[in-house]
N, C-alpha and C positions, 0 to 999 in steps of 0.2 A: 279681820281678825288678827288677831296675837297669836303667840304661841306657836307649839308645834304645829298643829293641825290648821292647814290653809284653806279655809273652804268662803272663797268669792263667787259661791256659783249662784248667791240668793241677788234678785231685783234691788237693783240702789249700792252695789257691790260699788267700791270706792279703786277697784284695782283692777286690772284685766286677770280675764281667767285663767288658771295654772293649765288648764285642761282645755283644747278648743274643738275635739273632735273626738267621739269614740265611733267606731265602725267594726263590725255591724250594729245595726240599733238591737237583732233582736236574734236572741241562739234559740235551736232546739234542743227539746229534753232527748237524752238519752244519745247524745254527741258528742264530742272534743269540739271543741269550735276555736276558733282564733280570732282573737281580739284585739285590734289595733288603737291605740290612744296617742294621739299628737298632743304633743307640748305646746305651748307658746311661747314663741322664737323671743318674745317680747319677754318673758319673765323668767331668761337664763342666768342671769345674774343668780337668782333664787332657789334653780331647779340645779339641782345636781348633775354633772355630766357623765358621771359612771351609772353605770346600768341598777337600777331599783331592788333593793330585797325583797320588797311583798306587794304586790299585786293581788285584790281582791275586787269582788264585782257581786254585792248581793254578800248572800253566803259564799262563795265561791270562790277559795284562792288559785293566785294559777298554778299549774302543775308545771311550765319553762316561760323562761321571760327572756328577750332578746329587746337591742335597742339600734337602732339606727338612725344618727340623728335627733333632730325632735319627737323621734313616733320610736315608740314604746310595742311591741306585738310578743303578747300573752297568750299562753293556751291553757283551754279552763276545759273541762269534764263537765259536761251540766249533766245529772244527775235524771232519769224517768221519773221521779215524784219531785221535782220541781215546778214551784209555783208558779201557773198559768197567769199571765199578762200584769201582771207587777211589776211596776219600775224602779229598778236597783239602781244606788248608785256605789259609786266606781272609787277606790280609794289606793293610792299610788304610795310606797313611801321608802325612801334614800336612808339608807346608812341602819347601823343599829348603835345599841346602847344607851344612854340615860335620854339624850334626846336627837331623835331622828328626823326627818323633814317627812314633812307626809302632805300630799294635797290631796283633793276632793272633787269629784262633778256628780249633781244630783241625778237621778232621772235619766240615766242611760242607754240602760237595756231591761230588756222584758223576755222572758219564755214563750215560745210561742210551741203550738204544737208541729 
């Protein structure tokens, strides 16, 4: 892809992935959970070295973002009427104003009870 939005997480993706790891796979409802997302060390050229403006997962943006390195750890509220076993995907994105870098990984996390 072009543009702002970097999303190589589809089969036959021509570039390595912005995103190579979220953990945990899967939060509970009615928790704060913390969510860790490694970068790939291979596509810093591209990813920003200061710390992310928005952090979102699903619905769900995070409420504190911290970065160490290539790993990124968010903490999100997952909500009691959060959709059971749906897989969200995860969107990451550097800087603001007209155009911000933002990347992507499908299929993440899920609710579990």
């Amino acid at each position: 892809g072009s543009g702002v939005l970097e999303d190589n997480t589809q089969p036959g993706s021509r570039s390595e992935p912005s995103i190579t790891a979220v953990r945990p796979g899967s939060v509970e409802r009615g928790k704060s959970q913390q969510i860790v997302f490694t970068l790939n060390p291979v596509m810093n050229q591209r990813i920003p070295a200061e710390l992310p403006s928005w952090v979102q997962v699903g619905p769900f943006d995070a409420r504190a973002i911290a970065r160490s390195g290539d790993e990124i750890t968010a903490e999100f509220e997952i909500p009691m009427d959060a959709s059971l076993g749906v897989f969200f995907d995860c969107h990451i994105e550097f800087g603001t104003g007209a155009r911000p870098i933002a990347i992507k990984k499908n299929d993440v996390l899920r609710v579990v009870e």
